[in-house]
C-alpha beads as a LAMMPS data file, in Angstrom:
LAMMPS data file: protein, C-alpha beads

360 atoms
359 bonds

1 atom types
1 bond types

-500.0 500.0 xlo xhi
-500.0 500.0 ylo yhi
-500.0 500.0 zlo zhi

Masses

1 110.0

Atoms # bond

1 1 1 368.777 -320.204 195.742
2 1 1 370.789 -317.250 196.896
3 1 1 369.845 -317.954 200.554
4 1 1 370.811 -321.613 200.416
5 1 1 374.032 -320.077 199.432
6 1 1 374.310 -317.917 202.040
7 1 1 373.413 -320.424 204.499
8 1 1 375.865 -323.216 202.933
9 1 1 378.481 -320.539 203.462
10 1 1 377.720 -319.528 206.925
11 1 1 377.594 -323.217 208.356
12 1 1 381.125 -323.727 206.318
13 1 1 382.707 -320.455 208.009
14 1 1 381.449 -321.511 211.295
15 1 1 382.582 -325.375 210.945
16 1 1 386.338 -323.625 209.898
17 1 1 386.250 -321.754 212.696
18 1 1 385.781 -324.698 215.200
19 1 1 387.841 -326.639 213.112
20 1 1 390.857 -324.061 213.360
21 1 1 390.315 -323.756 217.322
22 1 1 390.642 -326.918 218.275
23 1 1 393.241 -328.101 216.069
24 1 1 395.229 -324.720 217.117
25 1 1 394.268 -325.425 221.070
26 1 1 395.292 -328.843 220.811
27 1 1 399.226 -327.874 221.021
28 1 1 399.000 -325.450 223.933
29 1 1 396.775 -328.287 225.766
30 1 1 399.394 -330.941 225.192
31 1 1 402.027 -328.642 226.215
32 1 1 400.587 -327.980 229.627
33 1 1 399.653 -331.634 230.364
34 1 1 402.967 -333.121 229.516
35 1 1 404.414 -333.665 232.701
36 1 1 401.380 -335.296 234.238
37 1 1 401.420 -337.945 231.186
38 1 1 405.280 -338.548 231.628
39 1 1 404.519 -338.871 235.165
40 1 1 402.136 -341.439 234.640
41 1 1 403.494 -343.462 231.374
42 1 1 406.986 -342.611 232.141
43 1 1 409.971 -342.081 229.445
44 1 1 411.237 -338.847 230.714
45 1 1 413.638 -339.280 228.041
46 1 1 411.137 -339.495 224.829
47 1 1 409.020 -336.091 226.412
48 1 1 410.513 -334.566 223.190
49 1 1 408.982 -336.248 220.554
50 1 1 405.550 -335.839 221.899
51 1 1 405.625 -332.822 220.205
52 1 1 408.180 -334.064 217.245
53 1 1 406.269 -336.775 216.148
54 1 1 403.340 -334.257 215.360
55 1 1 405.350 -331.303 213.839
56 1 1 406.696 -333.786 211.780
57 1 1 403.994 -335.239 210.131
58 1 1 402.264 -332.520 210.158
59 1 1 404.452 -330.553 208.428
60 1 1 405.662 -333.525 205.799
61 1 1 401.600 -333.601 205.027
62 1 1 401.005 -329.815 204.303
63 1 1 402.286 -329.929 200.665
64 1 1 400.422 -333.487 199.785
65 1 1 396.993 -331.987 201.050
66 1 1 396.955 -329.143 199.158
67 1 1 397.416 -331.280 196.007
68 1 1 395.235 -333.771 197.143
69 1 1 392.716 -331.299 197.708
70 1 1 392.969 -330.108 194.153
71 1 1 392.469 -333.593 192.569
72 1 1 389.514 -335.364 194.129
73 1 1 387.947 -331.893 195.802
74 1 1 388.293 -329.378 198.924
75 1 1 385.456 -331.562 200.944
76 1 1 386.561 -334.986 200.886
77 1 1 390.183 -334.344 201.918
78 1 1 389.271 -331.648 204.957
79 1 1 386.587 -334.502 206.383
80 1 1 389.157 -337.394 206.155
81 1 1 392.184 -334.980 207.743
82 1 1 389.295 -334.509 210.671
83 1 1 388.567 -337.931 210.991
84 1 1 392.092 -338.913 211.134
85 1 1 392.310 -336.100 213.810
86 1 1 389.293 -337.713 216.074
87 1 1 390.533 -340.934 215.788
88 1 1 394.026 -340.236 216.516
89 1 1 393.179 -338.494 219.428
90 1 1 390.914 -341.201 221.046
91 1 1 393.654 -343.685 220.284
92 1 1 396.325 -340.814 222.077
93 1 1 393.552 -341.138 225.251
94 1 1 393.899 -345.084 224.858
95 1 1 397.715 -345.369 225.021
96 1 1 399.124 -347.275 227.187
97 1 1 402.886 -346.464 227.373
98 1 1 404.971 -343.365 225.648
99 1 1 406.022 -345.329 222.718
100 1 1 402.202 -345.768 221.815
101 1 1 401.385 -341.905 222.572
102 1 1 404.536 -341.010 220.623
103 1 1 402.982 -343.399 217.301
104 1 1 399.410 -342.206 217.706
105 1 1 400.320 -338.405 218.784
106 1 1 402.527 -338.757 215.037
107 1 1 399.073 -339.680 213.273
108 1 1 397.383 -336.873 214.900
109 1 1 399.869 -334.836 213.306
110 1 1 399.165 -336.426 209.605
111 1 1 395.294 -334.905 210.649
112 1 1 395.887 -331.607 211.564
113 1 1 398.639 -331.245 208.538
114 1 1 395.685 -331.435 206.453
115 1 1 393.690 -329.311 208.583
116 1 1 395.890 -326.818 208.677
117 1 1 396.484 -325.693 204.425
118 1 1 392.753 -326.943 203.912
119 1 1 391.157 -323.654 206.024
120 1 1 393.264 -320.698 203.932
121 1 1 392.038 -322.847 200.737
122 1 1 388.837 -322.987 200.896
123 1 1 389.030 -319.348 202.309
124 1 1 390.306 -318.597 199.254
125 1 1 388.083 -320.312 197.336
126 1 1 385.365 -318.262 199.020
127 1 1 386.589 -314.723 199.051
128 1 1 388.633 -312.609 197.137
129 1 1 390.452 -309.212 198.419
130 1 1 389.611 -307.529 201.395
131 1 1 387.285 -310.231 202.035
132 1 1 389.644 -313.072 202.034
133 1 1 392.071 -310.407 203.947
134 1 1 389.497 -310.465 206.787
135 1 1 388.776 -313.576 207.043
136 1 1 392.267 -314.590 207.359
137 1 1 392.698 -312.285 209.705
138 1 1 390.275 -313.774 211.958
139 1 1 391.474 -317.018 211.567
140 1 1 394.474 -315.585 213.005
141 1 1 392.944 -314.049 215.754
142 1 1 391.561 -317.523 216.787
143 1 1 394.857 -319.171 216.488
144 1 1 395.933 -316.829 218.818
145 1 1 393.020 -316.935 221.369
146 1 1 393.576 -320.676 221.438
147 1 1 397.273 -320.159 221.896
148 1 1 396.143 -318.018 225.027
149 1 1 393.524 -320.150 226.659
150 1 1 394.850 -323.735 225.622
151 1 1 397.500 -323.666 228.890
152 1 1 394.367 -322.774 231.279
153 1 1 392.091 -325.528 229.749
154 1 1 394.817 -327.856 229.575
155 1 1 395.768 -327.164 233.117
156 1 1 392.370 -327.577 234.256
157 1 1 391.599 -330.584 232.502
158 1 1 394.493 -332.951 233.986
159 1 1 393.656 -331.100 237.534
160 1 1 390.229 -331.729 237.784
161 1 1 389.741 -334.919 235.319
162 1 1 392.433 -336.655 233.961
163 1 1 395.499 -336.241 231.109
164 1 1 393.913 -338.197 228.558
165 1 1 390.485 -336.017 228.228
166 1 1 393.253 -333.297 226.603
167 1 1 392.785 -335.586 223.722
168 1 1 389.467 -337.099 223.992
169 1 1 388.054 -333.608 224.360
170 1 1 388.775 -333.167 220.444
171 1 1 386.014 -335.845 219.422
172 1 1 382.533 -334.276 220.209
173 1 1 384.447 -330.662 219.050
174 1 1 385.471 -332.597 215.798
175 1 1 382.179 -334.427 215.182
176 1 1 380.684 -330.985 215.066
177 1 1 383.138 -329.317 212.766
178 1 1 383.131 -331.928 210.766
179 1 1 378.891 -332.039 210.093
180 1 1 379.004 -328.083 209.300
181 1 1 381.778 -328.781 206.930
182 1 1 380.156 -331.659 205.254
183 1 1 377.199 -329.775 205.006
184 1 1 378.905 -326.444 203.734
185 1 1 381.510 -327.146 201.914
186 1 1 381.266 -327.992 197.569
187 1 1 383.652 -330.577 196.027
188 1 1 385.801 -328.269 194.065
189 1 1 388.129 -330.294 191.658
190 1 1 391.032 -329.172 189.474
191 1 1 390.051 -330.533 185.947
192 1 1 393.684 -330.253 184.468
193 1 1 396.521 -332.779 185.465
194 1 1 398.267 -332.263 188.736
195 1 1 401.551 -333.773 189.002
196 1 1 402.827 -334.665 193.016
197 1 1 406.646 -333.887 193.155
198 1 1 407.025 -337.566 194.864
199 1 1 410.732 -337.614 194.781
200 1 1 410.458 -333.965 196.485
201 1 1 408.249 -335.430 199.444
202 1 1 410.928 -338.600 199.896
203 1 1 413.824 -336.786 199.674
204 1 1 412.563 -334.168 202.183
205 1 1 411.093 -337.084 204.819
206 1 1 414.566 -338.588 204.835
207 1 1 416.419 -335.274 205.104
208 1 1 413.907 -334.079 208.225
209 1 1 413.417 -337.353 209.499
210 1 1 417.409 -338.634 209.492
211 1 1 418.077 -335.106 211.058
212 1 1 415.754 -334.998 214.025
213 1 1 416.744 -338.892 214.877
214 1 1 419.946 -337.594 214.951
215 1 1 419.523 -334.445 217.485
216 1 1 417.471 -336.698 219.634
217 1 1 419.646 -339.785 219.961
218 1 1 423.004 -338.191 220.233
219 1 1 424.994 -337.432 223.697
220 1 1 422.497 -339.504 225.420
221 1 1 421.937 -343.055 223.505
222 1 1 424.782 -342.931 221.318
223 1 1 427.715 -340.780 221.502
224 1 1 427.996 -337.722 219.228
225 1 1 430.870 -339.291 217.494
226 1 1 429.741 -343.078 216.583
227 1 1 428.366 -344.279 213.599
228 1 1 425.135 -344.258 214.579
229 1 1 424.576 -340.696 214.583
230 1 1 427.696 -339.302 212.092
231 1 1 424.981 -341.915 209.468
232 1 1 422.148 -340.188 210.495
233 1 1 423.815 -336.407 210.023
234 1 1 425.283 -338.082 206.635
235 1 1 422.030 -339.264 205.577
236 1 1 419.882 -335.800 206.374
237 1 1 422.865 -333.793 204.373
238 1 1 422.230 -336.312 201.852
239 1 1 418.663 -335.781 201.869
240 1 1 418.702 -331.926 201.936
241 1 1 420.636 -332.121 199.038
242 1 1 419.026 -334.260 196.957
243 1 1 415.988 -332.708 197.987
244 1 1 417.727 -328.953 196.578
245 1 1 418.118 -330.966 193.395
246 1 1 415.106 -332.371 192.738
247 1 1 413.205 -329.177 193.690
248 1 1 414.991 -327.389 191.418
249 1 1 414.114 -329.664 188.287
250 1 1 410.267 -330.481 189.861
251 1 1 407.277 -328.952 187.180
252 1 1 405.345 -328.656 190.104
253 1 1 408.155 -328.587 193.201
254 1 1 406.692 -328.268 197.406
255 1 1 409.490 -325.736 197.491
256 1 1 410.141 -323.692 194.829
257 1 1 413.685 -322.708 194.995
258 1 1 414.251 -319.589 192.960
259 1 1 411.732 -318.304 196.467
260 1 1 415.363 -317.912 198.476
261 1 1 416.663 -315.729 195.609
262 1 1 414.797 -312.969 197.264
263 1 1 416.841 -312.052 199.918
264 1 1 413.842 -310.673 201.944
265 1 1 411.795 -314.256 201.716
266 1 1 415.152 -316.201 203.162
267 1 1 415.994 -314.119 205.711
268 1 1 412.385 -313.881 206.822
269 1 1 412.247 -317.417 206.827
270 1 1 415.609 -318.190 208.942
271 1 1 414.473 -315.367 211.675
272 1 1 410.855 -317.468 211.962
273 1 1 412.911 -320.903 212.024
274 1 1 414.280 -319.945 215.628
275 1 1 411.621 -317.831 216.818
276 1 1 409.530 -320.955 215.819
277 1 1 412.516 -323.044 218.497
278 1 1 412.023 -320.476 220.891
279 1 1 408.263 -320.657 220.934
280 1 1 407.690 -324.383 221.114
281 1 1 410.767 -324.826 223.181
282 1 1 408.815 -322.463 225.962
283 1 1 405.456 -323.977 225.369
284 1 1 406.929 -327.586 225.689
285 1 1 409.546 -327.532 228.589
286 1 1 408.616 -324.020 230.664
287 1 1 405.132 -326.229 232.057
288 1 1 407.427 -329.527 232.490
289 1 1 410.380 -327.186 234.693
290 1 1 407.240 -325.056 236.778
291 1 1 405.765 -328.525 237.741
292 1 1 408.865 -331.147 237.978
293 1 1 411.286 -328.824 239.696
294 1 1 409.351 -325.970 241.243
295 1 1 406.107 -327.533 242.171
296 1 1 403.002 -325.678 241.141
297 1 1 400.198 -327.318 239.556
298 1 1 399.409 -327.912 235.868
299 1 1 396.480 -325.100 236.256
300 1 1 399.047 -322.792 237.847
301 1 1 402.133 -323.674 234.892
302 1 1 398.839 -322.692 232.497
303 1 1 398.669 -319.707 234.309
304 1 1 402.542 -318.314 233.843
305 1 1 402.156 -319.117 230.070
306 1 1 398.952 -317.107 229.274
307 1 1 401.836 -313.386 229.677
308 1 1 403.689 -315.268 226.964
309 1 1 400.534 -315.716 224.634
310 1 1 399.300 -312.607 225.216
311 1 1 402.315 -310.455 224.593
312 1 1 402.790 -312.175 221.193
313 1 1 399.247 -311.472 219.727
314 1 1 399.504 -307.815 221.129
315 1 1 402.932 -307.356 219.991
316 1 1 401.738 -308.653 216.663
317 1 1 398.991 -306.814 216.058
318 1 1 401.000 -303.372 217.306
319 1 1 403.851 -304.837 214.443
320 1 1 401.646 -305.127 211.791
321 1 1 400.557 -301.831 212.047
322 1 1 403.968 -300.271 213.045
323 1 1 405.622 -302.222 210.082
324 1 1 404.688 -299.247 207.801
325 1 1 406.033 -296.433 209.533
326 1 1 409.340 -298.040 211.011
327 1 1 410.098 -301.291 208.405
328 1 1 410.791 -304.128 208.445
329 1 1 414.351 -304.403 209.484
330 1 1 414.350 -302.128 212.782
331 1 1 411.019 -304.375 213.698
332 1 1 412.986 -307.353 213.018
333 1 1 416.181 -306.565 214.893
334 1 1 414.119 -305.023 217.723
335 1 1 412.068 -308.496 218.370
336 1 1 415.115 -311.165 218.236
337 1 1 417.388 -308.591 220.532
338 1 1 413.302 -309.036 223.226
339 1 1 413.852 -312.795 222.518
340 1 1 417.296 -312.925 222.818
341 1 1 416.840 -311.458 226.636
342 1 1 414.032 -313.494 227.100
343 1 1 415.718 -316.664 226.097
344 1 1 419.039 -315.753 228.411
345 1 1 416.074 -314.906 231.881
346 1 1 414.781 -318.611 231.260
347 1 1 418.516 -319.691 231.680
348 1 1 418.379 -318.438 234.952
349 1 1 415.359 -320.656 236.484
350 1 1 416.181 -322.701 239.138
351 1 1 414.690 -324.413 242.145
352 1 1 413.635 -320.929 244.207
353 1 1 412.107 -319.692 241.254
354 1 1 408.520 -317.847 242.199
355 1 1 405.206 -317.750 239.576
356 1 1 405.658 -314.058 239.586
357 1 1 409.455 -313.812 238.128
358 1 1 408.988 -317.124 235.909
359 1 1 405.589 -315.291 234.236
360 1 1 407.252 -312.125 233.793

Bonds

1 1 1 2
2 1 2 3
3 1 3 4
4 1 4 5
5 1 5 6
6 1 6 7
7 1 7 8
8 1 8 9
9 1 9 10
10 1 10 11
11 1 11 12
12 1 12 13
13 1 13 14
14 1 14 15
15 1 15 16
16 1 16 17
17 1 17 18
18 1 18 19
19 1 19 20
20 1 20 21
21 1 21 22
22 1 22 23
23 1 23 24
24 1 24 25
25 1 25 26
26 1 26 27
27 1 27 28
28 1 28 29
29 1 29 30
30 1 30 31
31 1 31 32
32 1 32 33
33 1 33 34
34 1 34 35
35 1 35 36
36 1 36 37
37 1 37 38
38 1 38 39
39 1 39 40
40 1 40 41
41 1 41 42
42 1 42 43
43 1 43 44
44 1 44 45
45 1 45 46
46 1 46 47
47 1 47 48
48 1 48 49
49 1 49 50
50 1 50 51
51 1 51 52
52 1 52 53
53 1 53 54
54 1 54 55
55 1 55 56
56 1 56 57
57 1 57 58
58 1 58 59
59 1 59 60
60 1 60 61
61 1 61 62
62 1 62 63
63 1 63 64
64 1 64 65
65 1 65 66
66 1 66 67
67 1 67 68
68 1 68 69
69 1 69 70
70 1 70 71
71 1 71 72
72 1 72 73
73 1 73 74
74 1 74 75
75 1 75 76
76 1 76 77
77 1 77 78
78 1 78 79
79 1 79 80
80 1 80 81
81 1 81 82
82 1 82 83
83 1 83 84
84 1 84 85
85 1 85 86
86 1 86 87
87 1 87 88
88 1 88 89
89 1 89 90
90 1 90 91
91 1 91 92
92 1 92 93
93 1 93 94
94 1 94 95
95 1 95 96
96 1 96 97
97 1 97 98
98 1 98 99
99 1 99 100
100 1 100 101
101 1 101 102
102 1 102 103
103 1 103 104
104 1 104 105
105 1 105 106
106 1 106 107
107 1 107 108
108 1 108 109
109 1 109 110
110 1 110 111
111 1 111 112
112 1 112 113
113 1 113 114
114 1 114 115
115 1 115 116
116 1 116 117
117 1 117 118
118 1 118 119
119 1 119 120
120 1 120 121
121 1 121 122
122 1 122 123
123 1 123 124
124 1 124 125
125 1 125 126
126 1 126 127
127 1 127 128
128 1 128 129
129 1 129 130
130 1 130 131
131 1 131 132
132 1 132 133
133 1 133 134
134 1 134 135
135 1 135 136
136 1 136 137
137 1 137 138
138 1 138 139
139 1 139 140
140 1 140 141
141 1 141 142
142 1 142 143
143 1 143 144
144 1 144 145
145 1 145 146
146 1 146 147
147 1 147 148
148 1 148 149
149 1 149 150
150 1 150 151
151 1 151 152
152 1 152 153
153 1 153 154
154 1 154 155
155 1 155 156
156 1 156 157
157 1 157 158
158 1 158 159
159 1 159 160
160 1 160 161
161 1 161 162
162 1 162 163
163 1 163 164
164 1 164 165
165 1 165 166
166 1 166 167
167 1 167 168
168 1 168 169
169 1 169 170
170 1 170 171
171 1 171 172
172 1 172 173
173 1 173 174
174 1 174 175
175 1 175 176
176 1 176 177
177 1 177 178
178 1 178 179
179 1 179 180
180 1 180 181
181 1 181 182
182 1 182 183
183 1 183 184
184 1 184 185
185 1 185 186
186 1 186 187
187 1 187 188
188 1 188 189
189 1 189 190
190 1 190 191
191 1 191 192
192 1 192 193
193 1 193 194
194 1 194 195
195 1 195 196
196 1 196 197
197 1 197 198
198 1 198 199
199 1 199 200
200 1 200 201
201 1 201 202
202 1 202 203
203 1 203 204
204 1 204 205
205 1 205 206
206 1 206 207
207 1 207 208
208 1 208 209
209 1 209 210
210 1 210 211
211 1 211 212
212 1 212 213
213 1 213 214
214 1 214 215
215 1 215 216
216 1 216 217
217 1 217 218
218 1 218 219
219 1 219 220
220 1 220 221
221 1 221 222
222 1 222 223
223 1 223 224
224 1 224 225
225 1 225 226
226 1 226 227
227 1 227 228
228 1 228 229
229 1 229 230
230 1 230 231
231 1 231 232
232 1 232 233
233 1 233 234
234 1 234 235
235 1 235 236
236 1 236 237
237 1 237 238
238 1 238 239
239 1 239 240
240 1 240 241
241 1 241 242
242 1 242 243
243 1 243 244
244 1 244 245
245 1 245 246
246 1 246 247
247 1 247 248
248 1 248 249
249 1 249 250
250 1 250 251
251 1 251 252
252 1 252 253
253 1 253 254
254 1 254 255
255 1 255 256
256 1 256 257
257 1 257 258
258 1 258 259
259 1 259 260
260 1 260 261
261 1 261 262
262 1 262 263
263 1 263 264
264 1 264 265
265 1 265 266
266 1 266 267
267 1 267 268
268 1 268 269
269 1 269 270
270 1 270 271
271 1 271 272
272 1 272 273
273 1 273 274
274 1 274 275
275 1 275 276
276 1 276 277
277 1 277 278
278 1 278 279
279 1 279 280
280 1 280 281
281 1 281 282
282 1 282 283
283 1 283 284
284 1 284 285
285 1 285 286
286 1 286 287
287 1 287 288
288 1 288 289
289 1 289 290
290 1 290 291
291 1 291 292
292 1 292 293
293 1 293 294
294 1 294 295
295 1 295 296
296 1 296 297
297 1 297 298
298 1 298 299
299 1 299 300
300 1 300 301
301 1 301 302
302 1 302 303
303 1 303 304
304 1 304 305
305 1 305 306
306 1 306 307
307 1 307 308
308 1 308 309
309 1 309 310
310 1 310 311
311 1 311 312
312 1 312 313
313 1 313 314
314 1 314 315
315 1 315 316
316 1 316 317
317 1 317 318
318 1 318 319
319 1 319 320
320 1 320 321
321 1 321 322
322 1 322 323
323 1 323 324
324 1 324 325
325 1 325 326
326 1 326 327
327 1 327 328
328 1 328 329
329 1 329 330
330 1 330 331
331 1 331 332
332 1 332 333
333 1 333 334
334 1 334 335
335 1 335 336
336 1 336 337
337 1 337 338
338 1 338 339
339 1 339 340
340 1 340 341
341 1 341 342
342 1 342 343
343 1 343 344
344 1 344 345
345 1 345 346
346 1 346 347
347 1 347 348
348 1 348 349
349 1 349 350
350 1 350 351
351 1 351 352
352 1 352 353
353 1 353 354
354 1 354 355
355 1 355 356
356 1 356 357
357 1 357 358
358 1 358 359
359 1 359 360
């Protein structure tokens, strides 16, 4: 009995760990082949929401999975986010035009949002303490070895094959994560009443959702100024707002508010907010510049964002362990003052730019 146990467990872990790769490589990937896709579907000017589309519903489906996951069990929801994933992504191979990519690429994102909460779960369903300290820790490690080696894959895919095995590539890796999953993981219920915080999900859709429309369509379909977009800034305050409210009434609220009373957790959270702009802002339009304006290839643009990977899980491995000795405010003001000078040396890219001063 104890070894079926033991060998449930081990086929789970491993079907995690593929899981958590490929959903984690899957961004990097994306980000590399982006200019090959735009250069074959075309709208330059929707590039953006490629990777929108995806953080969006992603990030709108984190809360709902983890209660989901709580009412009808841990298995059921993680196989239907990876089937959603799989067949997203073969529909994201199938597109014919950016507007389709842009729709499917947006239900790939509902997948991995459940992907994503569903892994530290079931983690912690598994392990307590050190163990489940570990274990996290290596899931953290893969996120970053993905974040490393998804530019070079992605690169070498739309070289060698063609843009849209970047997405069909996730369905044999899927169909296998999915099997050890099935096969590992128990359908663990909550047997007391969970309550969703619905009017905590709308509100924050509309606030996120009216915002980002906003950003995207003003200065370049409608002017900053017209109705269009002073609605769409009305209707995200709106949102936000109502969204504060609601949150703070919620039995069971996605955000609990009285969190940002701690100075620390606020703080922490605005600092990741624009590292988190800074990050996906390099990984989305640094490959687009290298190949549009200088010229290299997409294996090459892979190539000058592996430094970039690298030096963030080094540097956060060396601040984890330096976060004892020196706190967390030096560490803090030390790494935005790095980004902030890396952020103004991207400003000065141009045409004559060489691999060897855009990767360093």
């Amino acid at each position: 009995m104890e070894n079926q146990k033991n060998s449930k467990r081990t086929l789970l872990l491993i079907g995690l760990i593929i899981a958590m790769f490929f959903s984690a490589l899957d961004g990097t990937i994306v980000g590399t082949a982006m200019p090959r896709i735009v250069g074959d579907l075309g709208g330059l000017s929707m590039m953006t929401w490629l990777t929108t589309a995806y953080l969006l519903t992603s990030t709108t489906v984190v809360p709902i999975a983890g209660k989901l996951a709580d009412l009808v069990g841990r298995r059921v929801i993680y196989v239907t986010g990876l089937i959603i994933f799989m067949v997203a992504s073969a529909l994201c191979g199938m597109a014919n035009n950016m507007t389709e990519l842009i729709l499917f690429r947006a239900l790939q994102g509902i997948g991995g949002g459940v992907m994503m909460p569903m892994a530290m779960i079931v983690i912690g369903d598994l392990f307590t303490g050190k163990a489940r300290a570990k274990f996290q820790g290596v899931f953290g490690g893969i996120y970053g070895l993905a974040s490393v080696i998804g530019p070079q894959i992605g690169g070498w895919i739309v070289d060698s094959l063609n843009w849209k095995w970047v997405f069909y590539i996730n369905l044999p890796v899927g169909i296998l994560a999915t099997v050890f999953i099935a096969l590992g993981l128990q359908g663990k219920k909550q047997t007391g009443p969970v309550k969703f915080d619905v009017a905590g999900m709308l509100t924050m859709v509309i606030g996120v959702v009216s915002l980002l429309l906003a950003l995207s369509f003003g200065g370049k379909d409608y002017d900053w100024n017209s109705w269009q977009i002073i609605s769409l800034f009305t209707l995200a305050v709106v949102g936000v707002i109502s969204f504060i409210i609601v949150e703070t009434k919620a039995k069971e609220p996605i955000l609990p508010m009285y969190l940002f009373k701690n100075r620390t957790f606020t703080l922490l959270n605005i600092i990741g907010f624009f590292m988190s702009i800074g990050m996906f802002g390099a990984i989305t339009f640094v490959p687009f510049f290298m190949q549009g304006i200088v010229g290299v290839s997409a294996s090459e643009s892979g190539t000058i964002m592996t430094p970039m990977m690298i030096s963030m899980i080094v540097t956060s491995i060396i601040g984890g362990q330096l976060v004892y000795k020196v706190g967390i405010k030096p560490q803090i003001v030390t790494g935005m003052l790095i980004m902030a000078g890396g952020f103004f040396l991207l400003t000065t890219l141009d045409l004559h730019t060489s691999k060897l001063v855009a990767t360093s």
